[in-house]
N, C-alpha and C positions, 0 to 999 in steps of 0.2 A: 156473618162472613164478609170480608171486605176487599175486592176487588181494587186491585192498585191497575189503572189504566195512564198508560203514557203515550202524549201524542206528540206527534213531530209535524211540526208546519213543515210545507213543500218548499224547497229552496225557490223564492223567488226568484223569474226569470229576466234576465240582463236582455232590456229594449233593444233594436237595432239600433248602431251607429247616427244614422239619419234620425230615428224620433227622438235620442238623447240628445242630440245638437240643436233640435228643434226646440227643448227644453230649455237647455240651456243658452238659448238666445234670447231667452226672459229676463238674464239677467246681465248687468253693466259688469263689463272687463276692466279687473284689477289693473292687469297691466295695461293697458293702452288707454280705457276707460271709453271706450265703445260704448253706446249708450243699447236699451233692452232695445231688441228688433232690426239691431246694425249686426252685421257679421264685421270681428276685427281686421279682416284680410280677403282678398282674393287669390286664389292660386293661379295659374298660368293658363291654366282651362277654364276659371273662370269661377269654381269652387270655393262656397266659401266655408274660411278658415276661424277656428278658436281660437284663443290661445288657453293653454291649461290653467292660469289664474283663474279664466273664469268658470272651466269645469268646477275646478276648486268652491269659488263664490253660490257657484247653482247646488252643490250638494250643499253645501249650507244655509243655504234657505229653501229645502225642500226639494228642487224641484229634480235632481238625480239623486237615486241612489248612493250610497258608498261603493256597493259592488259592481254599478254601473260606472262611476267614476274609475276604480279598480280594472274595471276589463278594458276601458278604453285607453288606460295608463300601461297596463300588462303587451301592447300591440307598439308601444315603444320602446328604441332601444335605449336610449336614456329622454331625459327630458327635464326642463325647469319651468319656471312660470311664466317665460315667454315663449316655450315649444307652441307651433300652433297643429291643430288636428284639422284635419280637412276631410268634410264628407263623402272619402273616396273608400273602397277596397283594396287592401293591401294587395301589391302588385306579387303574385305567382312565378317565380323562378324556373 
């Protein structure tokens, strides 16, 4: 008798914001060319910014996700590879 068993791995879960930037400040920005452990930007409070080229570069060498890349690109409303993300919380209306 033979027994067909199917398994489903659990959808891996998408890091916060703050540890995926933390990731991804391993690696040097395409667009600006920020070197690993520089954030490319500050924001007005002081927040530092990415720009999405380097999301882009950090999922390509490992160090996010595609679906982390994906969730943190889905919380914009458009963007190119000089968008920068900044490690805030989308402001509540």
């Amino acid at each position: 008798m033979t027994t067909n068993l199917t398994t489903t791995a659990a959808p891996s879960a998408v890091r916060p914001l703050s540890e995926i930037l933390a990731a991804v400040r391993q690696a040097n920005c395409g667009h600006c060319w920020k070197k690993p452990g520089t954030p490319c930007t500050h924001g007005p409070d002081g927040t530092d910014g990415y720009h999405v080229a380097r999301l882009s570069r950090a999922m390509r060498r490992g160090l996010i996700s595609g679906r982390e890349l994906v969730a943190v690109l889905q919380a914009l409303v458009t963007f190119s590879s000089a968008t920068v993300v900044y490690d805030v919380a989308p402001a509540v209306l």
